[in-house]
MDAnalysis code that builds the backbone (N, CA, C; Angstrom):
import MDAnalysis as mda
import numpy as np

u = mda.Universe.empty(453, n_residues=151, atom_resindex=np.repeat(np.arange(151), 3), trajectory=True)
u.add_TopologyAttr("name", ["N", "CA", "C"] * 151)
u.add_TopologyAttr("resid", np.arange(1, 152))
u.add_TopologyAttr("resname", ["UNK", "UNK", "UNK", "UNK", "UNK", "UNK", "UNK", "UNK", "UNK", "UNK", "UNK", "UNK", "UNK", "UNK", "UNK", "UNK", "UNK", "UNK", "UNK", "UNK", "UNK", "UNK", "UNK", "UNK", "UNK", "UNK", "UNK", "UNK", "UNK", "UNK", "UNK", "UNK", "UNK", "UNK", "UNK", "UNK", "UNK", "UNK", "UNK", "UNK", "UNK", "UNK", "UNK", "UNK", "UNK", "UNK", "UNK", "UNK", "UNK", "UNK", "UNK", "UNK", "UNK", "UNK", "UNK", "UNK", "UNK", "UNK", "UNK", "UNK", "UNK", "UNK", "UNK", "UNK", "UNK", "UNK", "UNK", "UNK", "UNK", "UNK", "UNK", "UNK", "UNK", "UNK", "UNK", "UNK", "UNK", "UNK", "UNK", "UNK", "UNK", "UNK", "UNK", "UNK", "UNK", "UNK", "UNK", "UNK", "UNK", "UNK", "UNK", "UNK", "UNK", "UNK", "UNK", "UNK", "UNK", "UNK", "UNK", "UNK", "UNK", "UNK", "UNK", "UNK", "UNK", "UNK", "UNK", "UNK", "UNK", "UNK", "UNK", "UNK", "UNK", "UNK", "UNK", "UNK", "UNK", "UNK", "UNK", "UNK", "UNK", "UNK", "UNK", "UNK", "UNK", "UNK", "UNK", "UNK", "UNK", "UNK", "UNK", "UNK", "UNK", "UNK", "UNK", "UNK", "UNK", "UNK", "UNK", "UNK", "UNK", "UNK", "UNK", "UNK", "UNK", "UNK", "UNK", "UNK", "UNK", "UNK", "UNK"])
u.atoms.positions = np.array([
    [-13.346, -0.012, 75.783],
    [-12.628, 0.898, 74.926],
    [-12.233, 0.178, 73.626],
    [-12.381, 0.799, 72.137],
    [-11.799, 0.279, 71.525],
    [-10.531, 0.453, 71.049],
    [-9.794, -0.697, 70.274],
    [-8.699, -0.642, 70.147],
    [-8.372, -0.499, 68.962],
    [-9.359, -1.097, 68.085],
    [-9.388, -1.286, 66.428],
    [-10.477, -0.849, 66.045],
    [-10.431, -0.149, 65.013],
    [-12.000, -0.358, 64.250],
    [-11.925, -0.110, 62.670],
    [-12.148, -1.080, 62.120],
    [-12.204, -0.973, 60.675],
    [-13.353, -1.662, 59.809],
    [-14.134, -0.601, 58.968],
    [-15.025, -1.070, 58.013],
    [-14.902, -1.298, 56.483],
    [-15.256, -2.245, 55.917],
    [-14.840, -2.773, 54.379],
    [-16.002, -2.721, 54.047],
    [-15.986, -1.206, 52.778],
    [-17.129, -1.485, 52.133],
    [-17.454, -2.808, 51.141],
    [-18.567, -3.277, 50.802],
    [-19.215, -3.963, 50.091],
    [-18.999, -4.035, 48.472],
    [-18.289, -3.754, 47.944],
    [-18.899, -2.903, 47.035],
    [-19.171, -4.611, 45.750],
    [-18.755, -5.539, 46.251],
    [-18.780, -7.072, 45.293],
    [-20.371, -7.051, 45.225],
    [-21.050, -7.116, 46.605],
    [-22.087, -7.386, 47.207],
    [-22.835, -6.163, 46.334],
    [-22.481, -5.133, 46.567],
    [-23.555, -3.951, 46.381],
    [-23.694, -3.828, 44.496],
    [-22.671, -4.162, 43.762],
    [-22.937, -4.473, 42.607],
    [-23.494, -5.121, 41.969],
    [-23.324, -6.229, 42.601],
    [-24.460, -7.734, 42.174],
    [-25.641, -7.415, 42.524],
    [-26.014, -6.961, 43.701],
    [-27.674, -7.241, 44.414],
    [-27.827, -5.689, 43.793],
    [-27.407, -4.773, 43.084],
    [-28.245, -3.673, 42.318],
    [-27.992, -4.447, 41.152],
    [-27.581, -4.963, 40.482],
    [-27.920, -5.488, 39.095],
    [-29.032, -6.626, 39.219],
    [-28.518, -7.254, 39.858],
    [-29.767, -8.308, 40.415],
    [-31.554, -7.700, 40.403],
    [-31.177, -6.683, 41.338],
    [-32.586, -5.974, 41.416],
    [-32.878, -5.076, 40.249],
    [-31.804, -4.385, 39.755],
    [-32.338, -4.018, 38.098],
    [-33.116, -5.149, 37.602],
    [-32.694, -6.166, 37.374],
    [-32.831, -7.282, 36.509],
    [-34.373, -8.062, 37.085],
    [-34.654, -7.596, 38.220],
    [-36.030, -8.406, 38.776],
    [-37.168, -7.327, 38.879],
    [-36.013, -6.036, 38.830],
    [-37.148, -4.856, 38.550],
    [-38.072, -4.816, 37.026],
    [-36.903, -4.580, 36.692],
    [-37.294, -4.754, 35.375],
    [-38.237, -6.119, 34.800],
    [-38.084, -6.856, 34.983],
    [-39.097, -8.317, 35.215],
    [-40.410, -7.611, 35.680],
    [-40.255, -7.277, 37.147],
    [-41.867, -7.424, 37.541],
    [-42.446, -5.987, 37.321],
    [-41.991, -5.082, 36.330],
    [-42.985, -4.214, 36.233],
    [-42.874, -4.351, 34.785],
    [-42.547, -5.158, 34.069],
    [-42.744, -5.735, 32.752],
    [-43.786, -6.777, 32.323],
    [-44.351, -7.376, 33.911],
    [-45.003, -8.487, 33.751],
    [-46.956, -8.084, 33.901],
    [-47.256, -6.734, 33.188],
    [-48.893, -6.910, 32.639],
    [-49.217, -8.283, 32.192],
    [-50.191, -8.505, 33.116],
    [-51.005, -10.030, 32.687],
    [-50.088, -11.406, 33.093],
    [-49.376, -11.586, 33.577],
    [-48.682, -12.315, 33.979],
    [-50.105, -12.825, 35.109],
    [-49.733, -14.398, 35.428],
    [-50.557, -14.896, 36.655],
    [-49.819, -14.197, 37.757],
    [-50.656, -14.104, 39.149],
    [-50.732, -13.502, 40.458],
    [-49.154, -14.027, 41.044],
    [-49.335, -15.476, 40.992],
    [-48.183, -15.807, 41.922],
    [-46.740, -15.734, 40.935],
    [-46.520, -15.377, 39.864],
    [-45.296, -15.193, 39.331],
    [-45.332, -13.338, 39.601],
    [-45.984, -13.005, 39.615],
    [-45.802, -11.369, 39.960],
    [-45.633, -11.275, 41.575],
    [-45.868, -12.055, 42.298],
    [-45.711, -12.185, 43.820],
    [-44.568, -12.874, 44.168],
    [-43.746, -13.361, 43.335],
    [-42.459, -14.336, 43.519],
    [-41.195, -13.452, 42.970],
    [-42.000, -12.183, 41.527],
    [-40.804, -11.585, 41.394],
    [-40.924, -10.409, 42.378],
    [-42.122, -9.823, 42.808],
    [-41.754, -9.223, 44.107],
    [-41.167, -8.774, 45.062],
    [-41.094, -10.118, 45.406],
    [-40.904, -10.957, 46.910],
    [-39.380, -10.679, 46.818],
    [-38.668, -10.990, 45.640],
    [-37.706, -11.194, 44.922],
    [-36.469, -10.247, 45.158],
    [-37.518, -9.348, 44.803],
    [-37.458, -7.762, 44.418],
    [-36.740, -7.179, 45.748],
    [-37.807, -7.544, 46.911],
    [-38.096, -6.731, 48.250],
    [-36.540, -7.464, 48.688],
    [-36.127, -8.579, 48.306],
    [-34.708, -9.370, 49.187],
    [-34.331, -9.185, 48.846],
    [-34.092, -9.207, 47.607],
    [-32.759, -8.239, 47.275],
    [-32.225, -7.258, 47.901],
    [-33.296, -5.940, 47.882],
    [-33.036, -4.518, 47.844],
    [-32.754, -4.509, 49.408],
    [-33.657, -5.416, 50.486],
    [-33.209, -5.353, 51.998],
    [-31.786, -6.084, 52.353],
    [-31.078, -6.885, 51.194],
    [-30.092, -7.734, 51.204],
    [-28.882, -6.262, 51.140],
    [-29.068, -5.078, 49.987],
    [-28.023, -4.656, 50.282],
    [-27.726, -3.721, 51.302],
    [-29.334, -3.385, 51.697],
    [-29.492, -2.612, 52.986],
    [-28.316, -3.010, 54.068],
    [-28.698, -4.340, 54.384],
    [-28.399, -5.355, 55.747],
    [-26.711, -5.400, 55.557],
    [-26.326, -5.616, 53.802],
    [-24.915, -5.972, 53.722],
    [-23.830, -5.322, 52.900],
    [-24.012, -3.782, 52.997],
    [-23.413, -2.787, 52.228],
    [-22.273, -2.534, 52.795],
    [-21.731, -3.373, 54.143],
    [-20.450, -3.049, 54.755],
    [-20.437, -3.962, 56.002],
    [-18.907, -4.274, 56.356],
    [-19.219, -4.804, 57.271],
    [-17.431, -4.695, 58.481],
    [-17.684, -4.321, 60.099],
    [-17.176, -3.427, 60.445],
    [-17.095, -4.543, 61.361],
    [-15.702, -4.057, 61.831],
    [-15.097, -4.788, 62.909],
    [-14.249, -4.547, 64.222],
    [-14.700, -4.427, 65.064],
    [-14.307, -3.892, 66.147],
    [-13.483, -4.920, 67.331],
    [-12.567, -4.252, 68.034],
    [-11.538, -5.160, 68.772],
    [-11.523, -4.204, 70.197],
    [-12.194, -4.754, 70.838],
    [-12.066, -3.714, 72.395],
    [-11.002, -5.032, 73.459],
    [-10.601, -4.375, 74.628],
    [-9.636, -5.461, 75.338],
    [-10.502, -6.248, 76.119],
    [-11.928, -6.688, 75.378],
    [-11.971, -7.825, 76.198],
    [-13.036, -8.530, 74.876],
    [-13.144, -8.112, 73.959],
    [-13.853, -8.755, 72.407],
    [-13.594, -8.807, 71.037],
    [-14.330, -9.525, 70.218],
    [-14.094, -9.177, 69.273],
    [-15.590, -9.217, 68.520],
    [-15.919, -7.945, 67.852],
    [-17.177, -8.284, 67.139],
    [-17.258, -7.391, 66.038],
    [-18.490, -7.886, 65.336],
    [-18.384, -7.514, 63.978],
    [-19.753, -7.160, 63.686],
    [-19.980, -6.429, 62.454],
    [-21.142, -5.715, 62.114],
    [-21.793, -5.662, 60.815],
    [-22.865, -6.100, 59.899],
    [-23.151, -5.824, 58.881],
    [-23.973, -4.565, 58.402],
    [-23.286, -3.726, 57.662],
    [-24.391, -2.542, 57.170],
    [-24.435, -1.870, 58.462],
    [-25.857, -1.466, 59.142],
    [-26.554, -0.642, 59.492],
    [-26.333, -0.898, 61.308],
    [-25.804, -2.366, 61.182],
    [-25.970, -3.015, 62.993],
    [-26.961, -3.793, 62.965],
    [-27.519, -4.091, 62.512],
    [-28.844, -5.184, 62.395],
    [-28.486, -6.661, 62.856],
    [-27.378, -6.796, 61.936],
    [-26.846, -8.457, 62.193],
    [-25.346, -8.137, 62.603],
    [-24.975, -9.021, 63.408],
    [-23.756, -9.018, 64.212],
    [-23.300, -9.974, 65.292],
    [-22.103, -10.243, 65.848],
    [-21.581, -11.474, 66.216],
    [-20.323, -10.956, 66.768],
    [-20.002, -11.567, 68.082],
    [-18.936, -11.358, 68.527],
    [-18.467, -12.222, 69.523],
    [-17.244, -12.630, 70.120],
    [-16.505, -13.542, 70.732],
    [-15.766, -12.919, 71.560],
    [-16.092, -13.517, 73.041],
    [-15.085, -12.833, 73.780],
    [-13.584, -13.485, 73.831],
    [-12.535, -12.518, 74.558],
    [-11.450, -12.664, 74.088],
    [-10.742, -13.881, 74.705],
    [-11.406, -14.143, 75.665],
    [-10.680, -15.149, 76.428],
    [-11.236, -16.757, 75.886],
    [-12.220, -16.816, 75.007],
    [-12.417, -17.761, 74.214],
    [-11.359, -17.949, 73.228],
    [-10.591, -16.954, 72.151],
    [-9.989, -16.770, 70.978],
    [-8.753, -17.707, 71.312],
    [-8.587, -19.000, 71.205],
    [-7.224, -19.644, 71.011],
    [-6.406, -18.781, 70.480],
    [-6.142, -18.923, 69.113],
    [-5.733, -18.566, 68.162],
    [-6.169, -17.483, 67.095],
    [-5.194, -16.530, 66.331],
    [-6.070, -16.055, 65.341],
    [-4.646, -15.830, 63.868],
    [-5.002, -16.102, 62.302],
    [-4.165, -16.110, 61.587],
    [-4.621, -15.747, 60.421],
    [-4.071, -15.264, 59.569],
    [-4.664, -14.718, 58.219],
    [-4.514, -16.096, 57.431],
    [-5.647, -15.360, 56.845],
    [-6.162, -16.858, 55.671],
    [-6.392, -16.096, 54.201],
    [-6.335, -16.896, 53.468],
    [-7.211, -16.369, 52.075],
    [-8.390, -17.479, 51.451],
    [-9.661, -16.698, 51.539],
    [-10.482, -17.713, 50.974],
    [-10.169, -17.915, 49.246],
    [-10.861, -19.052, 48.971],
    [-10.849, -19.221, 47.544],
    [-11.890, -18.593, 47.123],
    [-12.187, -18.299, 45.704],
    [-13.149, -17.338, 45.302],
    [-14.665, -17.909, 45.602],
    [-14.853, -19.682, 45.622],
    [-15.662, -20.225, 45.739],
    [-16.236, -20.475, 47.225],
    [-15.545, -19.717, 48.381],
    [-16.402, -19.722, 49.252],
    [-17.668, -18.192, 49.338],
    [-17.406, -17.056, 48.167],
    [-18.073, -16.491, 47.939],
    [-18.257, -15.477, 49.290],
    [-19.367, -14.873, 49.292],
    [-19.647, -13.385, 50.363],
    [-20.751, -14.034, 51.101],
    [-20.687, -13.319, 52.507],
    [-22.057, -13.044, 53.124],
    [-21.784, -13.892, 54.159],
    [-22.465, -14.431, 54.901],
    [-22.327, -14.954, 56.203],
    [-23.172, -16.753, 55.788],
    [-22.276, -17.597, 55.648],
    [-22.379, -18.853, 55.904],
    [-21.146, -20.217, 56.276],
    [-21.692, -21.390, 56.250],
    [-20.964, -22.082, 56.969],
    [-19.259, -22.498, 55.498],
    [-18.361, -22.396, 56.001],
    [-17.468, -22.459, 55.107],
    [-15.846, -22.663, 55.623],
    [-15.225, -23.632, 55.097],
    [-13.835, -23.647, 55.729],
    [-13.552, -24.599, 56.826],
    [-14.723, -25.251, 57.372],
    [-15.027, -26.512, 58.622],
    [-15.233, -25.375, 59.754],
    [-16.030, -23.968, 59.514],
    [-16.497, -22.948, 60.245],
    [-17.498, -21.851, 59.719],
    [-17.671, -20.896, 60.199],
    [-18.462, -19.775, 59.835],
    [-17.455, -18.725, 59.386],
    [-18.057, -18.326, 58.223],
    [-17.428, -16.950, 57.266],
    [-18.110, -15.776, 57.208],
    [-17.961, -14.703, 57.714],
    [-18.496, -13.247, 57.595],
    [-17.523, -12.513, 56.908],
    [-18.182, -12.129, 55.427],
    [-17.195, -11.465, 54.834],
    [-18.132, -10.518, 53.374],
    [-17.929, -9.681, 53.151],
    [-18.503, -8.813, 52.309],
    [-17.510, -8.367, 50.958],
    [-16.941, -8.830, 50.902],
    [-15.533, -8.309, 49.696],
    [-14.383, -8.763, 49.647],
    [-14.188, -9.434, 49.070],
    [-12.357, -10.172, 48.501],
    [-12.309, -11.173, 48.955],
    [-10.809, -11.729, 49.548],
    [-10.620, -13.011, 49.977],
    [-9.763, -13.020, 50.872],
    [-9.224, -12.267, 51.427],
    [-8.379, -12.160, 52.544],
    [-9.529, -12.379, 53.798],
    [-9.055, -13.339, 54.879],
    [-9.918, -13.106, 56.376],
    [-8.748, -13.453, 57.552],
    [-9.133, -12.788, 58.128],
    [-8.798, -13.819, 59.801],
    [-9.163, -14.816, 60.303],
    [-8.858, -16.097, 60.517],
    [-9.684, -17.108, 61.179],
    [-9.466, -17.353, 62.297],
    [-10.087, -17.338, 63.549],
    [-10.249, -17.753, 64.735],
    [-10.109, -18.883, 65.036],
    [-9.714, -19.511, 66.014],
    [-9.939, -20.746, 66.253],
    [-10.228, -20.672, 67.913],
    [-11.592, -21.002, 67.855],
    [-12.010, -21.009, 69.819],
    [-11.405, -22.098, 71.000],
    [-11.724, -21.484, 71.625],
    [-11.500, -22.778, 73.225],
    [-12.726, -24.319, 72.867],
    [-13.512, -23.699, 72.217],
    [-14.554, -24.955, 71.481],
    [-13.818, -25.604, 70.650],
    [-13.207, -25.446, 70.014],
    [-12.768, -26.045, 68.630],
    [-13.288, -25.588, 67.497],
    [-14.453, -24.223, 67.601],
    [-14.991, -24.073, 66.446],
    [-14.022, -23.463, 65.697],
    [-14.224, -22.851, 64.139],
    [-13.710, -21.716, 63.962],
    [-14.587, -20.966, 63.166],
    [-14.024, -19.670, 62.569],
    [-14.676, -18.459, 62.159],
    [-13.909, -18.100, 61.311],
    [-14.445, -17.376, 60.102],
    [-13.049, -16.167, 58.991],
    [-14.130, -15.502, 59.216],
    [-13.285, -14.169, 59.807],
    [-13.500, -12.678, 59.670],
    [-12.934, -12.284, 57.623],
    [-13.682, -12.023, 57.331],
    [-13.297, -11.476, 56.160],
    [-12.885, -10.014, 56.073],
    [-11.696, -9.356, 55.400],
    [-11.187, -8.145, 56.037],
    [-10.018, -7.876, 54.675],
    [-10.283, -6.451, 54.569],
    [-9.571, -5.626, 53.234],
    [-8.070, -5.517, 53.776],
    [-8.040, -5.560, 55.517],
    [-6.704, -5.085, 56.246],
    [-6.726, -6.653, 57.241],
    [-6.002, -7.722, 56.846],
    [-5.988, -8.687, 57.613],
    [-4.695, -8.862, 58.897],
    [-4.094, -8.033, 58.179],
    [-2.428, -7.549, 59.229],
    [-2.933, -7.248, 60.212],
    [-3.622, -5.808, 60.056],
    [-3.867, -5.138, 61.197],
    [-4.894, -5.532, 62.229],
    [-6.098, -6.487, 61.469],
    [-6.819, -7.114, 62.164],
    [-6.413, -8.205, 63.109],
    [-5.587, -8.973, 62.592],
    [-4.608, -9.933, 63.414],
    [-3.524, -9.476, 64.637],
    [-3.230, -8.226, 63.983],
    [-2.466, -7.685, 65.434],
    [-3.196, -6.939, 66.232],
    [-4.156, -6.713, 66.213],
    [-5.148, -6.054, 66.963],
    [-5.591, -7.387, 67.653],
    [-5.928, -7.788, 67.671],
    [-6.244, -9.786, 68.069],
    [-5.249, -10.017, 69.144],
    [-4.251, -9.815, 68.313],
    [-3.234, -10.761, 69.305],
    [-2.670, -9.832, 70.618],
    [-2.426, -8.122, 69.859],
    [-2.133, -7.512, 71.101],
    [-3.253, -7.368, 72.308],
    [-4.435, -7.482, 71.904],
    [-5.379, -7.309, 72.835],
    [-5.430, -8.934, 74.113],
    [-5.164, -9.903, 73.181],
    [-5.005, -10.973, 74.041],
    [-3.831, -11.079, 74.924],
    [-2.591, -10.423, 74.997],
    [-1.688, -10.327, 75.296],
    [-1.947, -8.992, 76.547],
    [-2.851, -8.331, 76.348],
    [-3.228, -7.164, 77.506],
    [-4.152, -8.289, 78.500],
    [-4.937, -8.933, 78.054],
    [-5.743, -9.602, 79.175],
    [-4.898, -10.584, 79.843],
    [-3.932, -11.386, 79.149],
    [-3.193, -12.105, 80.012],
    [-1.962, -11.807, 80.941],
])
């Protein structure tokens, strides 16, 4: 059952990667006579972009009483932790320079699509995680009350 569910649109992400792809569109159907492999590189270019904002136009987070997981866009890519792993969980604010999207950041992994507010996890591993999140309150008490039902 869930307990939480909240999605943060994209919209940092979805601005950049359509200007981006304006900007490579415009390139490769500008490029008559250009050699093969620079018309195959702006392409290529082209095609990642446009599947980039597909994959990362939002990203949704769900808290049932025994997980926690999360979602980009469509459901394609996604990640979740069960609850009895979650040590800890606390609101954070990234700096602007750890930037969007899902990589390693913070001495952990960052999933985040818009702003700088996250949740960070800290596991029974020692790893940790920032949930990136428009509502970090509510995400955190959703966390903690759910851990507090399993124990």
């Amino acid at each position: 059952m869930e307990l939480y569910r909240h999605t943060q649109p994209g919209y940092v992400v979805r601005v950049a990667m359509l200007l981006g792809s304006a900007t490579v569109a415009a390139i490769f159907f500008g490029m008559r006579g250009a050699p093969f492999n620079a018309q195959l590189v702006a392409g290529v270019t082209l095609v990642a972009l446009l599947l980039s904002i597909v994959l990362f136009y939002s990203l949704t987070v769900i808290v049932t009483e025994d997980q926690v997981r999360l979602s980009f866009g469509p459901g394609v890519i996604r990640r979740s932790w069960a609850l009895d792993s979650i040590v800890s969980c606390r609101i954070v604010r990234n700096p602007w320079y750890y930037g969007w999207g899902i990589h390693h950041a913070a001495g952990g992994w960052l999933y985040n699509v818009s702003g700088f507010s996250a949740v960070e996890l800290t596991l029974r591993d020692g790893s940790r995680c920032r949930i990136g999140t428009d509502a970090p309150e509510e995400l955190e008490r959703a966390i903690a009350h759910s851990k507090q039902q399993t124990q």
